[in-house]
N, C-alpha and C positions, 0 to 999 in steps of 0.2 A: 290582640284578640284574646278575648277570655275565658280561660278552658273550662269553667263552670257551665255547662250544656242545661244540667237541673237545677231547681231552686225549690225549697220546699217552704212553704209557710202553715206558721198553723201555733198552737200553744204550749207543743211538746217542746221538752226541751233537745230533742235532736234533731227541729228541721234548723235550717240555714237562718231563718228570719222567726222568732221566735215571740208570739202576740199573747194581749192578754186572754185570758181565758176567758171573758163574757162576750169577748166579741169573735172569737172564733175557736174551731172545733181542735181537739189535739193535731189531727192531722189536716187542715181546711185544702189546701191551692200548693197545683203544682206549675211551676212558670217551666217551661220545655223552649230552647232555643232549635230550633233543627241543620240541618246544613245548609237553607236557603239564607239563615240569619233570618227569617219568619220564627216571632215569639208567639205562642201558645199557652196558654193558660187553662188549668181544666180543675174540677173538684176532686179532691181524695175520696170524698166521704159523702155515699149519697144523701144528706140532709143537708149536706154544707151549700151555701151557696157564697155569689161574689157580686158585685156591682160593677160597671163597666158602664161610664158615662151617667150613674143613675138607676139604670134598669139593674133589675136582678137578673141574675143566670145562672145555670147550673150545670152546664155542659160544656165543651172544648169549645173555645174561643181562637181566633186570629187575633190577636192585639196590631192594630195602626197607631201609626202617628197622632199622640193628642187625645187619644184616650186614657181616661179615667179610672184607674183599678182599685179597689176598695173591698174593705172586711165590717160592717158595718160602718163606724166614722174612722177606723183609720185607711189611711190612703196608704200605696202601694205603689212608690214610684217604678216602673217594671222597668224602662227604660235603663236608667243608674243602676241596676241589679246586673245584667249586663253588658255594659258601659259602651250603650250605642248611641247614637243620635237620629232625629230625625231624618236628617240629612242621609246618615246613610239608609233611613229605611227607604226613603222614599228614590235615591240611586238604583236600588237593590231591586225595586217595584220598575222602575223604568226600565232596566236591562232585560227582566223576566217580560215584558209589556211586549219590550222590543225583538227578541227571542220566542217570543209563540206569534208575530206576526210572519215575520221571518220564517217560521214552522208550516206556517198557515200559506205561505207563497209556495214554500219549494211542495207542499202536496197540490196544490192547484198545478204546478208543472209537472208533478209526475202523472195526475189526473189526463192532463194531455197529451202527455208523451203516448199512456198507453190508448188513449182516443186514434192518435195518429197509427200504432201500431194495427192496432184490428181496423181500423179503415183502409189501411197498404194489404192487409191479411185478406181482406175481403174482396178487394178488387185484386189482389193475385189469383184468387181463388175461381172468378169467371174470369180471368181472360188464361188459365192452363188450360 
């Protein structure tokens, strides 16, 4: 696993990844891994922005599998920055998938346990 959690890019010479100056800001994009292993990308600098598949953006991104990360024409492989694979994103996306359905059951049983409770509350209560 790789203990690099931030990654910084931009033309300064003290971020991690270090671009030319016409195509980005001293301080442009910050790549943030968190503890899900969900990659996050956001701008340092509100004038800076970034491409993502094409589009521009300017705000905190989820980066998925197979997207495109870019500073004007250079690309940004975010993946290898981290040294993850698809594979594990998309493991990582099925266990979280499987895990809020899972969530999503045991409150539908507690919904009915306590249905069952004030329905026994209720009919104790006329026949005392």
């Amino acid at each position: 696993m790789n203990a690099v959690r931030y990654y910084s890019i931009g033309s300064h010479a003290s971020n991690n990844l270090k671009l030319d100056a016409a195509n980005s800001a001293p301080f442009h994009l910050m790549l943030h891994k968190d503890q899900t292993g969900q990659v996050l990308v956001s701008t340092r600098m509100a004038q800076a922005t970034f491409y993502i598949n094409g589009s521009p953006k300017n705000e905190m991104v989820a980066l998925q599998p197979g997207d495109e990360l870019s500073i004007g024409a250079q690309q940004i492989n975010w993946m290898q920055v981290f040294s993850i694979t698809a594979e594990e994103i998309m493991h990582k996306q099925t266990i979280e998938a499987n895990n809020q359905t899972e969530r999503k059951g045991m409150r539908i049983q507690l919904v009915l346990i306590y249905l069952a409770i004030i329905v026994l509350l209720f009919l104790m209560a006329f026949y005392i």
